[in-house]
PyMOL Python script that loads the backbone (N, CA, C, O; Angstrom):
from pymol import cmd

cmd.read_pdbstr("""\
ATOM      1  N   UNK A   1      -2.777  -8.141  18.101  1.00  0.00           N
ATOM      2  CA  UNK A   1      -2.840  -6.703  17.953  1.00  0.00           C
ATOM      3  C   UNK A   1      -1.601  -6.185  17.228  1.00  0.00           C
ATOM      4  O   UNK A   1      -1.811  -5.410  16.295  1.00  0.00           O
ATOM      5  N   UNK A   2      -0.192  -6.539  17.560  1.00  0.00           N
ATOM      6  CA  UNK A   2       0.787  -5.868  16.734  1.00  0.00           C
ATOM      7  C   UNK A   2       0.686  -6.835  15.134  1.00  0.00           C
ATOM      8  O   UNK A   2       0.878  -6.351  14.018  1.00  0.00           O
ATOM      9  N   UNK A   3       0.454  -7.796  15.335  1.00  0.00           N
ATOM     10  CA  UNK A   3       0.339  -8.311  14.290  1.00  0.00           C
ATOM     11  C   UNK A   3      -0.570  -7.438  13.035  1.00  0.00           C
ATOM     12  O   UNK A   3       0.000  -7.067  12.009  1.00  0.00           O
ATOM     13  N   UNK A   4      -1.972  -7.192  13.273  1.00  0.00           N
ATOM     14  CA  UNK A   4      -2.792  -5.951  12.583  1.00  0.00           C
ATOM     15  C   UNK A   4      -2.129  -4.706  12.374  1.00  0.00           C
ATOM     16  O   UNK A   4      -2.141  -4.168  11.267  1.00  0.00           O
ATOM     17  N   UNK A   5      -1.427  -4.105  13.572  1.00  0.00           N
ATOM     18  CA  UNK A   5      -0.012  -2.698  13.207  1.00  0.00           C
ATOM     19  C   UNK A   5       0.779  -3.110  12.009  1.00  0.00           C
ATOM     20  O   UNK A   5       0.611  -2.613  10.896  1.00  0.00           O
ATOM     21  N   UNK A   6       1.544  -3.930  12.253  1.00  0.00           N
ATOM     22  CA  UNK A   6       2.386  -4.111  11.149  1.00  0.00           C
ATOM     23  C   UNK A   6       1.942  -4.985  10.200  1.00  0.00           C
ATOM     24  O   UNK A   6       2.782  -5.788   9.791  1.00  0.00           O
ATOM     25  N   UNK A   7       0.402  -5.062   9.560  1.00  0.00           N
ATOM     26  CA  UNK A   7       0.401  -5.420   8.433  1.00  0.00           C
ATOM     27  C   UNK A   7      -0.135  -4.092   7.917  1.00  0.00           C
ATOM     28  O   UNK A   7       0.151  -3.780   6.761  1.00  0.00           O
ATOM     29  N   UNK A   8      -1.044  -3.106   8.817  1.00  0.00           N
ATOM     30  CA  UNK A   8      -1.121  -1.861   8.103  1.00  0.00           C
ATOM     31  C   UNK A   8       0.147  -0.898   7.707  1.00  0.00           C
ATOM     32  O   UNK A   8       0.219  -0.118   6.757  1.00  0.00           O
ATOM     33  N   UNK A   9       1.036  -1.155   8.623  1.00  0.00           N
ATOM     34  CA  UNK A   9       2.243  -0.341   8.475  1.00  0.00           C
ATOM     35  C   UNK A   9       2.811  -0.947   6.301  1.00  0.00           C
ATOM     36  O   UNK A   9       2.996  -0.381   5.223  1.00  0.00           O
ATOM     37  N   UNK A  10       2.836  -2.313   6.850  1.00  0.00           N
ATOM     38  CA  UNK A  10       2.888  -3.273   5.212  1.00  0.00           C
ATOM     39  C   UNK A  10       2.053  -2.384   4.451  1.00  0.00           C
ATOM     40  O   UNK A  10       2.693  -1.552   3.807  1.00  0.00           O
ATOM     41  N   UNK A  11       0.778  -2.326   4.344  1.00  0.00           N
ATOM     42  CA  UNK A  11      -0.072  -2.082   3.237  1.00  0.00           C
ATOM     43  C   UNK A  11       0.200  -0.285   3.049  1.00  0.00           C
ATOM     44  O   UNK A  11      -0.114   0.277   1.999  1.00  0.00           O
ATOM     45  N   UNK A  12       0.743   0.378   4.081  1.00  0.00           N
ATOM     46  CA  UNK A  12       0.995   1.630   4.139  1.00  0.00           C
ATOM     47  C   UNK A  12       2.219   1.965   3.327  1.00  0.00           C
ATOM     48  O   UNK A  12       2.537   3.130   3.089  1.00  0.00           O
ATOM     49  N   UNK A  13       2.899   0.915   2.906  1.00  0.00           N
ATOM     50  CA  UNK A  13       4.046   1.068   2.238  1.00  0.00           C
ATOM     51  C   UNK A  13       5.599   1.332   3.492  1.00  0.00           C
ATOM     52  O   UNK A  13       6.776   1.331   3.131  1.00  0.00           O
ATOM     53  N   UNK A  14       5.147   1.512   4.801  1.00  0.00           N
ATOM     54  CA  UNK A  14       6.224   1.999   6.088  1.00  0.00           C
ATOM     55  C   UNK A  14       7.093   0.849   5.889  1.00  0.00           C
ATOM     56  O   UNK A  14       8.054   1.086   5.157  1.00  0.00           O
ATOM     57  N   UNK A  15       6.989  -0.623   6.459  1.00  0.00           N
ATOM     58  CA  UNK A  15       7.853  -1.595   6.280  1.00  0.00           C
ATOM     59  C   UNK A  15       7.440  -2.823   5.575  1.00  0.00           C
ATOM     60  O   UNK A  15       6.241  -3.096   5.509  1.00  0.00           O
ATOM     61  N   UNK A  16       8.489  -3.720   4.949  1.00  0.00           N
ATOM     62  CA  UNK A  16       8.473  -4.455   4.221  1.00  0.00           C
ATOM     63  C   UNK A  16       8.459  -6.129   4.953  1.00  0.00           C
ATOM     64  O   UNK A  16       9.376  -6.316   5.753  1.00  0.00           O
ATOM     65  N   UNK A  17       7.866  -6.857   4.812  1.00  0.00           N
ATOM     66  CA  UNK A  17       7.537  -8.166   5.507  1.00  0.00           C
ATOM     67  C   UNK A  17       7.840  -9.178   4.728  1.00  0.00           C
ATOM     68  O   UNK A  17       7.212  -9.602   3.758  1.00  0.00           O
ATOM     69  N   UNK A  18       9.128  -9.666   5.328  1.00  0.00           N
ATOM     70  CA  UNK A  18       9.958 -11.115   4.182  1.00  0.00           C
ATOM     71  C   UNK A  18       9.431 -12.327   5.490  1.00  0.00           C
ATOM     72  O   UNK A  18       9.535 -12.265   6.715  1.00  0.00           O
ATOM     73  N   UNK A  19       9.001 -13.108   4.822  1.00  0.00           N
ATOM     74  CA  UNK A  19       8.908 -14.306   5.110  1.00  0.00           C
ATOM     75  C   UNK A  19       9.449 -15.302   4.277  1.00  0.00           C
ATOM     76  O   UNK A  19       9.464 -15.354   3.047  1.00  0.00           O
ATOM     77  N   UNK A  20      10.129 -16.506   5.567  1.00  0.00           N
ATOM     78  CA  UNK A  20      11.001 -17.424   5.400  1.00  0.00           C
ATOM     79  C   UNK A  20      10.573 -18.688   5.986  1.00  0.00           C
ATOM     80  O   UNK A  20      10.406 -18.971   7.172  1.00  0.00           O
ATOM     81  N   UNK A  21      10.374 -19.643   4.570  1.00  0.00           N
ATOM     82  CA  UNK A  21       9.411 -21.021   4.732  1.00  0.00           C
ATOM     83  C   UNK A  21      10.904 -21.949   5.766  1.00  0.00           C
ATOM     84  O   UNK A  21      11.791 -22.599   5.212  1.00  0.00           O
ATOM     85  N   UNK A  22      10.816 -21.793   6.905  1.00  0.00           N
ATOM     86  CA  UNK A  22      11.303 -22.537   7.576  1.00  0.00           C
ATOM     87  C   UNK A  22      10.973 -22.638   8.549  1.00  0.00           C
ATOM     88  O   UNK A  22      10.376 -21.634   8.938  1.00  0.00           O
ATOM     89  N   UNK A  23      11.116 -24.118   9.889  1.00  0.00           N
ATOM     90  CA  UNK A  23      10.511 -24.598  10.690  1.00  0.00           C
ATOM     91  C   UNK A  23      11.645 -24.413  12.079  1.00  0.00           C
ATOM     92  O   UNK A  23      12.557 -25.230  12.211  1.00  0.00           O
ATOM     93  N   UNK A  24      11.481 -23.362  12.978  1.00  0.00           N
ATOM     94  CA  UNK A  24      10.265 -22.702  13.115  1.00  0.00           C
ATOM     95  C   UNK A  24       9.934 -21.241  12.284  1.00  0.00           C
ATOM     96  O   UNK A  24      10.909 -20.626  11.853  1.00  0.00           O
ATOM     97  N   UNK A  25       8.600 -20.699  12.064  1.00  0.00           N
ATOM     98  CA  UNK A  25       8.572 -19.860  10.977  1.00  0.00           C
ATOM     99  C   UNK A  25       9.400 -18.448  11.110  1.00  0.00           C
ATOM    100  O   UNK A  25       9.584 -17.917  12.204  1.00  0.00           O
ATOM    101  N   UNK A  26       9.601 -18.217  10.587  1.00  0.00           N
ATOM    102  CA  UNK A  26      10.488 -16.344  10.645  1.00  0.00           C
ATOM    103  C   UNK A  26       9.786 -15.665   9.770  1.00  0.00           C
ATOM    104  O   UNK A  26       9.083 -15.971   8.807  1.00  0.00           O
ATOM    105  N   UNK A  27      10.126 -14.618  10.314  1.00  0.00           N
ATOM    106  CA  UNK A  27       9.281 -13.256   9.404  1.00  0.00           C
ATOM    107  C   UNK A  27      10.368 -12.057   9.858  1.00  0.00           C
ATOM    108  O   UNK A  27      10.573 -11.900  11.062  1.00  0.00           O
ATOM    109  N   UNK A  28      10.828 -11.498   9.206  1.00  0.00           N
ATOM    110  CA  UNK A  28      11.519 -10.189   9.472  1.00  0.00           C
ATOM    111  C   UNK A  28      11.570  -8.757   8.427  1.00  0.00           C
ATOM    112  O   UNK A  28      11.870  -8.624   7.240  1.00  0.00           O
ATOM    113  N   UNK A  29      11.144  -7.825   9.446  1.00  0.00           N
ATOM    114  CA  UNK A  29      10.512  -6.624   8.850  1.00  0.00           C
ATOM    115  C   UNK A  29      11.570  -5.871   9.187  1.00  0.00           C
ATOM    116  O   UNK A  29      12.275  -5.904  10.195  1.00  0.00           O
ATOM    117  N   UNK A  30      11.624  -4.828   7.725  1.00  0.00           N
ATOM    118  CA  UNK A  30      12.547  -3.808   7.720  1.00  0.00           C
ATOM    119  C   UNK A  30      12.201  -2.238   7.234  1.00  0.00           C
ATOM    120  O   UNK A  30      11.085  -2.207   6.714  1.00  0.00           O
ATOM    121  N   UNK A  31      12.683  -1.281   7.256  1.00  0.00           N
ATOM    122  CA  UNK A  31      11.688  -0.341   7.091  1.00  0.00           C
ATOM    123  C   UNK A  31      12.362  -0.260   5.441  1.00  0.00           C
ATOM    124  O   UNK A  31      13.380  -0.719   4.922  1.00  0.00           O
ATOM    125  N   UNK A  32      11.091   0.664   4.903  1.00  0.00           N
ATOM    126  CA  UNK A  32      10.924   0.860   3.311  1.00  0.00           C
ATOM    127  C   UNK A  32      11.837   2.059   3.140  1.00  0.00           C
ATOM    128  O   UNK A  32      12.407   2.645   4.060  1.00  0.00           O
ATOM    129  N   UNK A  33      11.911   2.375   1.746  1.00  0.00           N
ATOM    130  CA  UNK A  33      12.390   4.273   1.550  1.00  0.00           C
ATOM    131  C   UNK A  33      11.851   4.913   2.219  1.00  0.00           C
ATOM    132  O   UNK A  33      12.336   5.650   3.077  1.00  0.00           O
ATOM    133  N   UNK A  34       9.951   4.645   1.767  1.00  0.00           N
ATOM    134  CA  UNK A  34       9.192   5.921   3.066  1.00  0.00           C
ATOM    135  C   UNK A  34       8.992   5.610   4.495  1.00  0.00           C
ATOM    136  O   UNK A  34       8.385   6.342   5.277  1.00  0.00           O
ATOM    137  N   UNK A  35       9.643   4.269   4.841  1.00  0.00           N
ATOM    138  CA  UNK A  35       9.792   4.239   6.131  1.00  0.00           C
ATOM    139  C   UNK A  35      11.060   5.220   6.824  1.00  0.00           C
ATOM    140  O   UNK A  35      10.910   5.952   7.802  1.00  0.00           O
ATOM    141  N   UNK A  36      12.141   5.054   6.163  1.00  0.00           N
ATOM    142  CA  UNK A  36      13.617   5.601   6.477  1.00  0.00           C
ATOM    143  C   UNK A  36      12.967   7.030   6.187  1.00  0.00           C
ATOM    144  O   UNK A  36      13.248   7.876   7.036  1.00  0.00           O
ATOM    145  N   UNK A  37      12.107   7.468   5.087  1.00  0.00           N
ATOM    146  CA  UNK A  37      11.566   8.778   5.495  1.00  0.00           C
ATOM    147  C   UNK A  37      11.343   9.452   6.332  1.00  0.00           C
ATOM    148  O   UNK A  37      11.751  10.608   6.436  1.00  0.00           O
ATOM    149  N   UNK A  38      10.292   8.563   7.493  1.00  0.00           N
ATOM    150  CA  UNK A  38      10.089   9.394   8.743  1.00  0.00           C
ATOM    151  C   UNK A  38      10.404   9.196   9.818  1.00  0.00           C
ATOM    152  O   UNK A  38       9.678   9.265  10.810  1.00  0.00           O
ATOM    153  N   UNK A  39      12.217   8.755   9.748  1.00  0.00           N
ATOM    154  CA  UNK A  39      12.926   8.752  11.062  1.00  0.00           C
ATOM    155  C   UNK A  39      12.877  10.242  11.096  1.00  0.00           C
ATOM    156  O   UNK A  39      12.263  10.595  12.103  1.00  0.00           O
ATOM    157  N   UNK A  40      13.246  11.148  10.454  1.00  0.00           N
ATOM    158  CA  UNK A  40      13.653  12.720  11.044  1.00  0.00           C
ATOM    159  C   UNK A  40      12.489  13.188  11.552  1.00  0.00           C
ATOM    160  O   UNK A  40      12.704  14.094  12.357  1.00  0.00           O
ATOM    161  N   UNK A  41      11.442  12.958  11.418  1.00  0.00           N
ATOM    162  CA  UNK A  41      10.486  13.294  11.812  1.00  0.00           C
ATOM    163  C   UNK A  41       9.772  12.698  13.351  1.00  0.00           C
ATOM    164  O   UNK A  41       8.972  13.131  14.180  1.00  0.00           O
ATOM    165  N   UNK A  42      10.616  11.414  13.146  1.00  0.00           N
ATOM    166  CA  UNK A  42      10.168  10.711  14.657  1.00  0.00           C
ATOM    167  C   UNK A  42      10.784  11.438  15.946  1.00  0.00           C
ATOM    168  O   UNK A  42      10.327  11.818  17.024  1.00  0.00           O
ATOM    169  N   UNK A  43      12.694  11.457  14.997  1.00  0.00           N
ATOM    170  CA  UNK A  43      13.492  12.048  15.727  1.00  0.00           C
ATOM    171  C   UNK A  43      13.244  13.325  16.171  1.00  0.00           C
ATOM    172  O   UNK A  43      13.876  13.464  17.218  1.00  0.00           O
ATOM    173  N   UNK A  44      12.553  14.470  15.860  1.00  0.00           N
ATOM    174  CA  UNK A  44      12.132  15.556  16.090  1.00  0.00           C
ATOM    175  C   UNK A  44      11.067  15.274  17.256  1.00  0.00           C
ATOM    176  O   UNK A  44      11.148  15.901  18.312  1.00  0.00           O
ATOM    177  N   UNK A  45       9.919  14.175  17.007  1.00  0.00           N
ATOM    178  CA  UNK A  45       8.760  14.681  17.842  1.00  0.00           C
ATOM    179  C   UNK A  45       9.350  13.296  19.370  1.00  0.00           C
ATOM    180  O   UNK A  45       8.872  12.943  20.448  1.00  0.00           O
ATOM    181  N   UNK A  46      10.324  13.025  18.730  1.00  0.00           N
ATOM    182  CA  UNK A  46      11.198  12.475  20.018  1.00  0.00           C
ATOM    183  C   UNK A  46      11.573  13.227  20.927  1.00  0.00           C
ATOM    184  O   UNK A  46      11.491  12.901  22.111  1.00  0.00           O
ATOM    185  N   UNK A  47      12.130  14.554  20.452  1.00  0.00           N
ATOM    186  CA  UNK A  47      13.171  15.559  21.024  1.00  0.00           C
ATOM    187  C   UNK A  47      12.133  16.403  21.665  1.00  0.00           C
ATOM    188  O   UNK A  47      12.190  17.069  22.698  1.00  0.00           O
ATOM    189  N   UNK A  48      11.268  16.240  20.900  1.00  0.00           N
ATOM    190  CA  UNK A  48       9.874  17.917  21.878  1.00  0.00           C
ATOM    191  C   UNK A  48       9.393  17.420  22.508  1.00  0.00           C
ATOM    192  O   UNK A  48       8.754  17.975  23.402  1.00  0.00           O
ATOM    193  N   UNK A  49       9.493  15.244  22.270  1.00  0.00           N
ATOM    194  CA  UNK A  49       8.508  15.009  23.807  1.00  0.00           C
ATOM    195  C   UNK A  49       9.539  15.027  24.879  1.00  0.00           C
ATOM    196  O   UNK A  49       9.098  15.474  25.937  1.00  0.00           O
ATOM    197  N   UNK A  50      11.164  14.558  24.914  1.00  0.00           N
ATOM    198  CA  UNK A  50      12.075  14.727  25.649  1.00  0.00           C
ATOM    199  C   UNK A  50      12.050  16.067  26.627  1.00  0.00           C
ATOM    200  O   UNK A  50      12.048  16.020  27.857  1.00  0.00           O
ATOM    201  N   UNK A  51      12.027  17.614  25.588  1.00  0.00           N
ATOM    202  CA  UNK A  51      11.827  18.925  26.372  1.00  0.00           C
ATOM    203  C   UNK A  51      10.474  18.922  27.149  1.00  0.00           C
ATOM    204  O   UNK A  51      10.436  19.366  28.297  1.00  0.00           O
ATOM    205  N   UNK A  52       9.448  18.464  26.581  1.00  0.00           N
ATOM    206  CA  UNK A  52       8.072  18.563  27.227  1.00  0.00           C
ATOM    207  C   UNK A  52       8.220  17.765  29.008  1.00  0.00           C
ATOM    208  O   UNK A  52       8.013  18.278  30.108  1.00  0.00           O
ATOM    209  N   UNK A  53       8.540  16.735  28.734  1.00  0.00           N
ATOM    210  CA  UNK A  53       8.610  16.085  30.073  1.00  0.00           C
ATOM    211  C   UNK A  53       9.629  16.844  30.458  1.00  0.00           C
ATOM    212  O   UNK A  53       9.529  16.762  31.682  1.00  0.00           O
ATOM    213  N   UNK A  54      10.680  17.629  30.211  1.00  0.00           N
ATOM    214  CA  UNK A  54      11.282  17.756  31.226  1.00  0.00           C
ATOM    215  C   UNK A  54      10.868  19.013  31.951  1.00  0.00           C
ATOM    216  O   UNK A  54      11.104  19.250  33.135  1.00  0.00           O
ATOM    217  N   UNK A  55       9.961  20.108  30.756  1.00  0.00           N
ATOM    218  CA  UNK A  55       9.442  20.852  31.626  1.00  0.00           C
ATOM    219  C   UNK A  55       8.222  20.769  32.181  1.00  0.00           C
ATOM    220  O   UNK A  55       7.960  21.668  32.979  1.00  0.00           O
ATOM    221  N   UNK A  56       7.523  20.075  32.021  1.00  0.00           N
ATOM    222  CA  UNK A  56       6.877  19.261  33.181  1.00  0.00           C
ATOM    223  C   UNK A  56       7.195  19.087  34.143  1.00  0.00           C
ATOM    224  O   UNK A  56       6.553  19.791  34.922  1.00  0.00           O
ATOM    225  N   UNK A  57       8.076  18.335  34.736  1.00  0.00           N
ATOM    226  CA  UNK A  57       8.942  17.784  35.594  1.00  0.00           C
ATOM    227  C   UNK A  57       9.436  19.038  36.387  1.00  0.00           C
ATOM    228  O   UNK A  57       9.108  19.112  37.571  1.00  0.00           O
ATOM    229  N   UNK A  58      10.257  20.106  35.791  1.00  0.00           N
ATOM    230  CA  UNK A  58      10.540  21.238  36.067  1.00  0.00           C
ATOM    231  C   UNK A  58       9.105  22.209  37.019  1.00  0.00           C
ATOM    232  O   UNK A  58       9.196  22.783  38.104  1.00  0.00           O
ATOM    233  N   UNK A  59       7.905  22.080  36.116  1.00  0.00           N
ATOM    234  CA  UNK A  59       7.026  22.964  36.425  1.00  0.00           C
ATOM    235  C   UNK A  59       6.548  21.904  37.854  1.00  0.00           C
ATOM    236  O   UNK A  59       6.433  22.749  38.742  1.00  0.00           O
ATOM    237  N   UNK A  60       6.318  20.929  38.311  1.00  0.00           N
ATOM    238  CA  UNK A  60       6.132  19.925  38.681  1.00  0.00           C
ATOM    239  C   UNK A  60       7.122  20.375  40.291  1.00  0.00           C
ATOM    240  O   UNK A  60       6.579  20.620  41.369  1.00  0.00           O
ATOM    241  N   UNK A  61       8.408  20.382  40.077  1.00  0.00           N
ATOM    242  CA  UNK A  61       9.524  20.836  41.182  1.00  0.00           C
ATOM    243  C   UNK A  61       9.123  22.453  41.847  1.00  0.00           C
ATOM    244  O   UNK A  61       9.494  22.778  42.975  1.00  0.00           O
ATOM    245  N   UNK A  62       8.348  23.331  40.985  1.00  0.00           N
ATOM    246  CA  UNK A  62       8.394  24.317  40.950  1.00  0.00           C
ATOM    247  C   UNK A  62       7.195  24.568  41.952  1.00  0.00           C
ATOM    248  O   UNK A  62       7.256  25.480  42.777  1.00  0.00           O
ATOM    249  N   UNK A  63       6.350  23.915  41.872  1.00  0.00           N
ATOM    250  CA  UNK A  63       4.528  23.481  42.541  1.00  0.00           C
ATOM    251  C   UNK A  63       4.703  23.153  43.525  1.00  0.00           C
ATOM    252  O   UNK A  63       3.916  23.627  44.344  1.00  0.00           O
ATOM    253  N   UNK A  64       5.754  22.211  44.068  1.00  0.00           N
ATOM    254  CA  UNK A  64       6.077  21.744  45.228  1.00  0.00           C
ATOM    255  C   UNK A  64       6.550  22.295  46.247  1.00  0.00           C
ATOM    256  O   UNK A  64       6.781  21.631  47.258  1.00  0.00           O
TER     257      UNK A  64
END
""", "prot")
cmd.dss("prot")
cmd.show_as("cartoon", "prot")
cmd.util.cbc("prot")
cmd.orient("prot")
């Protein structure tokens, strides 16, 4: 299953997939330009899920 994620993420242009002919095999993925693109954007819907749970949590204390 992550294996299928990160080959669409690949074909999506998000990260880049180097493989290295050695025994045992390696593969190491790094993110692209338009990957490094949508850290600010992760980082944002990071931060509103951070406030969301906490007022949750809040509304949650409040019920009790």
């Amino acid at each position: 299953m992550i294996t299928q994620h990160l080959r669409e993420l690949e074909a999506d242009g998000i990260i880049h997939r180097e493989v290295f002919a050695v025994v045992p095999p390696r593969v190491d993925y790094s993110l692209t330009g338009t990957g490094r693109s949508l850290i600010p954007i992760l980082e944002a819907m990071a931060a509103w899920g951070e406030a969301h749970r906490a007022g949750r949590a809040a509304g949650a204390a409040d019920a009790a």
